[in-house]
Backbone as CSV, one residue per row, in Angstrom:
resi,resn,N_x,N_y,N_z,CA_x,CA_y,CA_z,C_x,C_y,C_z
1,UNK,0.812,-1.200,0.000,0.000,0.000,0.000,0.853,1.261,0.000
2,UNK,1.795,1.339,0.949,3.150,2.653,1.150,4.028,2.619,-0.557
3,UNK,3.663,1.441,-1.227,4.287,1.963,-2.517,3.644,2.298,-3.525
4,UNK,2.361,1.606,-3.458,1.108,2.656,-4.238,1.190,4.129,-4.019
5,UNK,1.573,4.231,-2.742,1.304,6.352,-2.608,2.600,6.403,-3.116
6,UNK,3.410,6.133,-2.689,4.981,6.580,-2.791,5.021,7.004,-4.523
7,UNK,4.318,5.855,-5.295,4.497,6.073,-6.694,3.486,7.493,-6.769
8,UNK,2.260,7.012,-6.788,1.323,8.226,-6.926,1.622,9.676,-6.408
9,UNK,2.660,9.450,-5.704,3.249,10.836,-4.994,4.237,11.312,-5.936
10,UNK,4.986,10.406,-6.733,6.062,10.517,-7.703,5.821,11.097,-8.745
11,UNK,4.418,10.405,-8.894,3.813,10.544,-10.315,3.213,11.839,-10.362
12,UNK,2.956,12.401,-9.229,1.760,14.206,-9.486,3.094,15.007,-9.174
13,UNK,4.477,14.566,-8.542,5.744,15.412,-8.840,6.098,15.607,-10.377
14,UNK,6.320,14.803,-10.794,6.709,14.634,-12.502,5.652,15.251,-13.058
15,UNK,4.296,15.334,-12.882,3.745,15.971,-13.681,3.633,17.778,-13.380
16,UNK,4.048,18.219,-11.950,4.328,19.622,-11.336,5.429,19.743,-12.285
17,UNK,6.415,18.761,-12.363,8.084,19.343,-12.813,7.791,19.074,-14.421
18,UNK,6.932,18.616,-14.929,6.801,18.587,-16.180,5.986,20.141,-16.726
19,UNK,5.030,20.170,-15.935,4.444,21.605,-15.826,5.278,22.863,-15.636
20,UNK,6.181,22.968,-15.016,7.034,23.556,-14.782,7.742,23.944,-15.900
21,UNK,8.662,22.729,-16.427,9.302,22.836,-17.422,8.702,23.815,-19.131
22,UNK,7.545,23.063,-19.236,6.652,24.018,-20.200,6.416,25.040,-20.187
23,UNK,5.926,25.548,-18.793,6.212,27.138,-18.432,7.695,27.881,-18.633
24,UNK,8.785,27.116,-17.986,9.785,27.540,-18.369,10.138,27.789,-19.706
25,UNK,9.464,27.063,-20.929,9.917,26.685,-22.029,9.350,27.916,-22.022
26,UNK,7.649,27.843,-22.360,7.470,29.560,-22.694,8.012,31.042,-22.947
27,UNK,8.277,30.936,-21.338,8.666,32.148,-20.651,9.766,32.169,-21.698
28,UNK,11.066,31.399,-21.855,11.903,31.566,-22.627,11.247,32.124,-24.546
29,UNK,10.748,31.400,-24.772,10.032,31.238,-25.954,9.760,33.235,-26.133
30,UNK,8.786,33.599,-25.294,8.238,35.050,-24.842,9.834,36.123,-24.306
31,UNK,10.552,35.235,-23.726,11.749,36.389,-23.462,12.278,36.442,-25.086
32,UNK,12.551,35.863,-25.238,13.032,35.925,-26.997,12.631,36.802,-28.022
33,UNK,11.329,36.361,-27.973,10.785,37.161,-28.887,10.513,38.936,-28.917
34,UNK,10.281,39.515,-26.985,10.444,40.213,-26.529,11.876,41.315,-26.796
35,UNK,12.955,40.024,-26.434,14.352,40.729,-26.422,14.660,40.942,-27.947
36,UNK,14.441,40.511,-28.564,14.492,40.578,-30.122,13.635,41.866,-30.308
37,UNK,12.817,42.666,-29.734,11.780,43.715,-30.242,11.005,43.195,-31.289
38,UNK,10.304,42.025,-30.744,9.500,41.370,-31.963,9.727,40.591,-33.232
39,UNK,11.156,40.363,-33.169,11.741,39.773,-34.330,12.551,40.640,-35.211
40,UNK,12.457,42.111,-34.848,13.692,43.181,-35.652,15.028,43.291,-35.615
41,UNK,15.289,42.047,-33.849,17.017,41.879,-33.504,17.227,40.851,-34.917
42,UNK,16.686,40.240,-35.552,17.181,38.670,-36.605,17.574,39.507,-37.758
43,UNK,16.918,40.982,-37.776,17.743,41.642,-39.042,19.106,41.495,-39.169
44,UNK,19.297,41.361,-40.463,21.115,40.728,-41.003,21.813,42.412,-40.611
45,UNK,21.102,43.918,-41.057,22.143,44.773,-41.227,21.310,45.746,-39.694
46,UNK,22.378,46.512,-38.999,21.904,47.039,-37.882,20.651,46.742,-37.483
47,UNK,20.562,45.975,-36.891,19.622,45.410,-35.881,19.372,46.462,-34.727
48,UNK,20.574,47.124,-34.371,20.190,48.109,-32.939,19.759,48.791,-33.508
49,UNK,19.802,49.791,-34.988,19.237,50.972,-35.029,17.554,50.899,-35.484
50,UNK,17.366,49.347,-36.292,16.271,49.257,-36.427,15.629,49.087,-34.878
51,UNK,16.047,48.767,-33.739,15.597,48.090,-32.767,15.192,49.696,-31.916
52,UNK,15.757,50.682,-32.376,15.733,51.727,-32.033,14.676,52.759,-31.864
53,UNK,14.982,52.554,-33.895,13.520,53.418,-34.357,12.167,52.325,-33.956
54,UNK,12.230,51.092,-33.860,10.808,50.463,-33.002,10.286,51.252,-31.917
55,UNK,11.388,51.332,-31.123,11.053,51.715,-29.593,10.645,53.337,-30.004
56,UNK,11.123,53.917,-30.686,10.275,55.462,-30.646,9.293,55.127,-31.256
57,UNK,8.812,54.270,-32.364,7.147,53.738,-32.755,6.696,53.548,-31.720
58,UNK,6.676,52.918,-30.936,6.012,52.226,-29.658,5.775,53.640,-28.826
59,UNK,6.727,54.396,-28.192,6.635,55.703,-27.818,5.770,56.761,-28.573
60,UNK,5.254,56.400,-29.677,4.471,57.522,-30.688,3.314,57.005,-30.124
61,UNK,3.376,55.644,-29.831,1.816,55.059,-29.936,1.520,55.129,-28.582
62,UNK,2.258,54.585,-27.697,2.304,55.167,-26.164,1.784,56.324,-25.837
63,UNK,2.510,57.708,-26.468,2.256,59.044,-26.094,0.789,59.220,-26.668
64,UNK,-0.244,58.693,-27.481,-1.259,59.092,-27.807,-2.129,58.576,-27.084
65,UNK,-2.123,57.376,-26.477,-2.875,56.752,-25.434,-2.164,57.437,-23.985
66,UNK,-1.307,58.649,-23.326,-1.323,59.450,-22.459,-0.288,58.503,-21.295
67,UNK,0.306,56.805,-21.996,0.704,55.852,-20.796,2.031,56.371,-20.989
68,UNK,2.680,56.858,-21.571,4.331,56.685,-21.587,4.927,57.972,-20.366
69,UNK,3.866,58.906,-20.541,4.789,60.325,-19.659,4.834,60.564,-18.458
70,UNK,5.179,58.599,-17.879,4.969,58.937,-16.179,6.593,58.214,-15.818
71,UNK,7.426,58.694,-14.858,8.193,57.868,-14.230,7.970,56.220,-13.825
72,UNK,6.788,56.016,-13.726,6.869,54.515,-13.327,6.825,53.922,-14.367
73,UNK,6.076,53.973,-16.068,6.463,53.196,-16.545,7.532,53.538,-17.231
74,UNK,8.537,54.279,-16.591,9.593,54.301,-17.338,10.357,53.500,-16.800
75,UNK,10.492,53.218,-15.324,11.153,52.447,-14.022,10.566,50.957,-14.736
76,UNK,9.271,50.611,-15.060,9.273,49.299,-15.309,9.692,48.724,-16.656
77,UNK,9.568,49.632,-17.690,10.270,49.145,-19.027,11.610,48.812,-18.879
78,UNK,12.645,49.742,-17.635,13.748,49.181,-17.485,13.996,47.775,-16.602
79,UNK,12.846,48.060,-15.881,13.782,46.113,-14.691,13.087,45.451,-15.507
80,UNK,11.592,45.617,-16.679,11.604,43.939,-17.105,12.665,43.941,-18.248
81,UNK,13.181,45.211,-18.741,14.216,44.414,-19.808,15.260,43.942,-19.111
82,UNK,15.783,44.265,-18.091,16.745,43.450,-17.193,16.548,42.441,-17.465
83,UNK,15.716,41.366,-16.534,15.108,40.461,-16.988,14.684,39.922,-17.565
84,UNK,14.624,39.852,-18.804,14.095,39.023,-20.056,15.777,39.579,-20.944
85,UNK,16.590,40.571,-20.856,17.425,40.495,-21.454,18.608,39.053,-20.742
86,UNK,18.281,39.207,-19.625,18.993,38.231,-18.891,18.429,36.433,-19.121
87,UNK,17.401,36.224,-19.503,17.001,35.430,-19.781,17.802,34.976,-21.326
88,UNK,17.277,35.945,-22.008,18.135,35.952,-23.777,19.224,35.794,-23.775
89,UNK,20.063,36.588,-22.732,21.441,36.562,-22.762,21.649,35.034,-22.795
90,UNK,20.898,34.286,-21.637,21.755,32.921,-21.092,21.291,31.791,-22.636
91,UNK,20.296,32.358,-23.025,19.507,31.510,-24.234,20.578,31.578,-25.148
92,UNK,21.084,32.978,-25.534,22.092,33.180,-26.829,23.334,32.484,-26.680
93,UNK,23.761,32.089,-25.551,24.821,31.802,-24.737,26.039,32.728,-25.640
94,UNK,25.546,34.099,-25.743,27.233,34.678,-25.926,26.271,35.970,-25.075
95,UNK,27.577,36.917,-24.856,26.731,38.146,-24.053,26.615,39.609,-25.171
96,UNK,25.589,39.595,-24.573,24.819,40.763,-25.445,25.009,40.583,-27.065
97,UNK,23.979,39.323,-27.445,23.944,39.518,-28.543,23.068,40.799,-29.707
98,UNK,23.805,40.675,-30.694,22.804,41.480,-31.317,21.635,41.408,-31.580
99,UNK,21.272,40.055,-31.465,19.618,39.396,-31.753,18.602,40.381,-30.562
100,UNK,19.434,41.192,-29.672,18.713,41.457,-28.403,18.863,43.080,-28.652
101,UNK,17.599,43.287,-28.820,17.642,45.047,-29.114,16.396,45.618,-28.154
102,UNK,16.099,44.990,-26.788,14.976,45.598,-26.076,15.865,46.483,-25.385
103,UNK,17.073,46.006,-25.359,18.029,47.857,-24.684,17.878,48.074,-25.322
104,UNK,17.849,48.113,-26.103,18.196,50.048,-26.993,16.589,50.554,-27.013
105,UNK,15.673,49.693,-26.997,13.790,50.111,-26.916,14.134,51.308,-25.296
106,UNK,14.609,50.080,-24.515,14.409,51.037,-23.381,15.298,52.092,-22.918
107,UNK,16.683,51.878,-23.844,17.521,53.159,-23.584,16.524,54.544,-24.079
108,UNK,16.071,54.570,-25.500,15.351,55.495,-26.392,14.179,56.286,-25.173
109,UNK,13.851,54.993,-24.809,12.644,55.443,-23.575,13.209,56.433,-22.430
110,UNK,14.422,56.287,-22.158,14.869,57.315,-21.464,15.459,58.558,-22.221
111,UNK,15.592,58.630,-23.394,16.512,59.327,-23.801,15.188,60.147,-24.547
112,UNK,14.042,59.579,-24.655,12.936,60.825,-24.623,11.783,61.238,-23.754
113,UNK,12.330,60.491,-22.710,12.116,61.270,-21.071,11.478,62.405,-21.461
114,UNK,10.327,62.709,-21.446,9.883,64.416,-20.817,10.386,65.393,-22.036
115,UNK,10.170,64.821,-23.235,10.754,65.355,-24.123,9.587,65.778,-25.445
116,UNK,9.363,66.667,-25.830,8.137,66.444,-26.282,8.340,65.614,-27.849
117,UNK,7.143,64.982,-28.379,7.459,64.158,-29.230,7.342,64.550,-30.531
118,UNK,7.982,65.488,-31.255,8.369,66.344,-32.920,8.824,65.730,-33.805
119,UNK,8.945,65.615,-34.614,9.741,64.849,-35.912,11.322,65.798,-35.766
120,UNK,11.134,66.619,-35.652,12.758,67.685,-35.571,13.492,66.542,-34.088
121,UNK,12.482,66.327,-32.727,13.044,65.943,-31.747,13.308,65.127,-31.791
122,UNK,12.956,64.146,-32.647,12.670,62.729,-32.654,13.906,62.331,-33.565
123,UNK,14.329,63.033,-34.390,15.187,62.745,-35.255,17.080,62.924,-34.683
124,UNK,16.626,64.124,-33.559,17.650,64.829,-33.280,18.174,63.786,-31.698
125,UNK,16.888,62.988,-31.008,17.804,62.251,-30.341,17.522,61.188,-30.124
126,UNK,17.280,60.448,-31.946,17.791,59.217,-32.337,19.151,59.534,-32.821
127,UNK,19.516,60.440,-33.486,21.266,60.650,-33.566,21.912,60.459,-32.275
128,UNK,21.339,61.202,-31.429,22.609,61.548,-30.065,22.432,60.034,-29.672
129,UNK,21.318,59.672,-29.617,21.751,58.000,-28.736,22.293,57.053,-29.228
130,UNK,21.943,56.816,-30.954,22.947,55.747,-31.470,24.294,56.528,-31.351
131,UNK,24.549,57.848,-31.315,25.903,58.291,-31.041,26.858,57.434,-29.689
132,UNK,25.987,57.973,-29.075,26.362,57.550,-27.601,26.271,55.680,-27.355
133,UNK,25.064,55.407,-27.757,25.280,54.029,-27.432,26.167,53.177,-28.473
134,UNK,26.617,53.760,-29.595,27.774,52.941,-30.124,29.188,53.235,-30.196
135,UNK,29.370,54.825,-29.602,30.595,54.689,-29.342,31.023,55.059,-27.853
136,UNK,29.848,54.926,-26.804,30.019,54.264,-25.818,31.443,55.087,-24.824
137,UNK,31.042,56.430,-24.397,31.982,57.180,-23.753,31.627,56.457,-22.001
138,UNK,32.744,57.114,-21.230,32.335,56.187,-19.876,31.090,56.904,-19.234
139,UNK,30.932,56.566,-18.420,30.812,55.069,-17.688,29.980,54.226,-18.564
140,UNK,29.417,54.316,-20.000,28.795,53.713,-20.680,29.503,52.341,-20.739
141,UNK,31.101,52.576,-21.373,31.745,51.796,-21.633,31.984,50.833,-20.242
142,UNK,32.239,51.169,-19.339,32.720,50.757,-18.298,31.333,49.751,-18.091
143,UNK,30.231,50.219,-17.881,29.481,48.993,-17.610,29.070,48.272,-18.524
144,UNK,29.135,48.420,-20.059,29.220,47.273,-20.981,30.656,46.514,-20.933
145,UNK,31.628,46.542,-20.550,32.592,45.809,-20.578,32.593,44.968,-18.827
146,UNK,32.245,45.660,-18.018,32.266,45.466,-16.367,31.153,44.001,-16.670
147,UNK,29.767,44.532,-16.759,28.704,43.503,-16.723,27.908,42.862,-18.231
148,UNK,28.767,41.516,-17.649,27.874,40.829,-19.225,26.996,39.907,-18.995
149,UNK,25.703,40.767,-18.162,24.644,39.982,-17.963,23.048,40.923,-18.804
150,UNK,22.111,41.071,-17.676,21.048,41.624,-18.345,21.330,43.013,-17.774
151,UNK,21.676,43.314,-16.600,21.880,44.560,-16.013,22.566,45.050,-17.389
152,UNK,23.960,44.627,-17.381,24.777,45.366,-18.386,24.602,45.684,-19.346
153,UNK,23.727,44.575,-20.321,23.091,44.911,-21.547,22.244,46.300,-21.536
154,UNK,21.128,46.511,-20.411,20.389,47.366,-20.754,20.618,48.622,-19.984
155,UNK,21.313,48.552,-18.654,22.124,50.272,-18.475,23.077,50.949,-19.288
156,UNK,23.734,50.047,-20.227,24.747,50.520,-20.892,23.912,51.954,-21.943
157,UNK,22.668,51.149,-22.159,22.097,51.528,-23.333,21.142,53.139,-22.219
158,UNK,20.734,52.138,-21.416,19.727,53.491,-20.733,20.466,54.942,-20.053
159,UNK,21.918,54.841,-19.942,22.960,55.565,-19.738,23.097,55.994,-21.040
160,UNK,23.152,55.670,-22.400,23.503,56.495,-23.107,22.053,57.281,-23.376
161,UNK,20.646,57.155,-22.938,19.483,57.173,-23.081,19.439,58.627,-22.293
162,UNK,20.143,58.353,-20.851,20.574,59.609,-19.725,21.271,60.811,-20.822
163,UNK,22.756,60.378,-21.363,23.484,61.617,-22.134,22.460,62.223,-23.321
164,UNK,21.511,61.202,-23.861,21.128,61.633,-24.866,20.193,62.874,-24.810
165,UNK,19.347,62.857,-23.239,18.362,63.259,-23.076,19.031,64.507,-22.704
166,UNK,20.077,64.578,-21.619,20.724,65.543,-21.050,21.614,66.370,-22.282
167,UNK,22.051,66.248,-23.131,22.382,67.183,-24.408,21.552,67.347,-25.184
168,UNK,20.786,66.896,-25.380,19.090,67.206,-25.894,18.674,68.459,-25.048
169,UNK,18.389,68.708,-23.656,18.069,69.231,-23.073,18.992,70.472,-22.922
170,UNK,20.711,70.657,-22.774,21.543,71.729,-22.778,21.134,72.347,-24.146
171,UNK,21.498,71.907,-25.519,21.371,72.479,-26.330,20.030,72.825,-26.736
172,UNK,18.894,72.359,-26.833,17.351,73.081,-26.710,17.513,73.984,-25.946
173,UNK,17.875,74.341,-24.387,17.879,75.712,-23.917,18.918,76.962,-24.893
174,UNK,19.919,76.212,-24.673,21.157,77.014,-25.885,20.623,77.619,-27.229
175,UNK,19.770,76.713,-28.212,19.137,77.115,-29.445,17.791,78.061,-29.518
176,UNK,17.446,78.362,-28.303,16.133,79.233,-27.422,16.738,80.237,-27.668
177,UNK,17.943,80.609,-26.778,18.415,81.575,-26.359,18.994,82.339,-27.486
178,UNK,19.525,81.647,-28.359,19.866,81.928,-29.477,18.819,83.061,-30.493
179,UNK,17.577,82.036,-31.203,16.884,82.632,-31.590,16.039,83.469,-31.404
């Protein structure tokens, strides 16, 4: 009788850890596709800059539905790309692949912070951030070379997201004053 349960006890484990596993599979399945920005990281030629101009689409479409111009979801676009970049990372098994362009979605997201949304603005700091996020002055550099996990992948990018916004912001007062 004690090995009838013992099995039957075995048997609704294997099917929890089988359950499990499928979920896990998912979740991976969904971090992927996520960290990819929908499938625009598999592009053969710049993948980040296409992965770029996504994330200001998404921000066009955001800003008309009134959700993008709050600090919190700016705080949460960054820890879940942590996390799901960290997931991709371990999937790609190399670090920070290019297949993974939800940093640069969520660097852009900072780097048009409180910024109003123009075709002149829009144009002017998608330059400064692929500036910054590809040639990567410090501490940019320092934490893409320091951390090659999900943190690293996506502060590297949301730091150049910080310079982009912050010389965006010096020179708009500067070009005021000017005219």
């Amino acid at each position: 009788m004690k090995i009838f349960c013992l099995n039957t006890i075995d048997l609704k484990k294997n099917l929890v850890l089988k359950d499990l596993i499928i979920l896990y599979n998912i979740l991976i399945k969904i971090s992927i596709f996520l960290s990819s920005g929908f499938g625009v990281g598999y592009f053969k030629y710049a993948p980040g800059t296409i992965g770029t101009f996504l994330g200001i689409i998404i921000i066009y479409i955001l800003t008309s539905f009134n959700i993008y111009a709050n600090i919190l979801s700016l705080i949460l676009v960054i820890f879940f790309s942590i996390v799901i970049c960290e997931i991709a990372n371990n999937y790609y098994l190399e670090s920070d692949s290019k297949k993974i362009v939800l940093d640069e979605i969520a660097g852009i997201f900072v780097a048009t912070y409180g910024i109003e949304i123009t075709l002149i603005n829009i144009i002017y700091i998608f330059l400064l951030f692929r500036l910054f996020d590809i040639y990567k002055p410090f501490p940019i550099s320092y934490i893409d070379k320091k951390f090659k996990n999900g943190f690293g992948i996506v502060m590297d990018d949301v730091l150049a997201g910080v310079y982009s916004n912050i010389i965006f912001l010096i020179t708009s007062i500067y070009l005021v004053r000017i005219l």
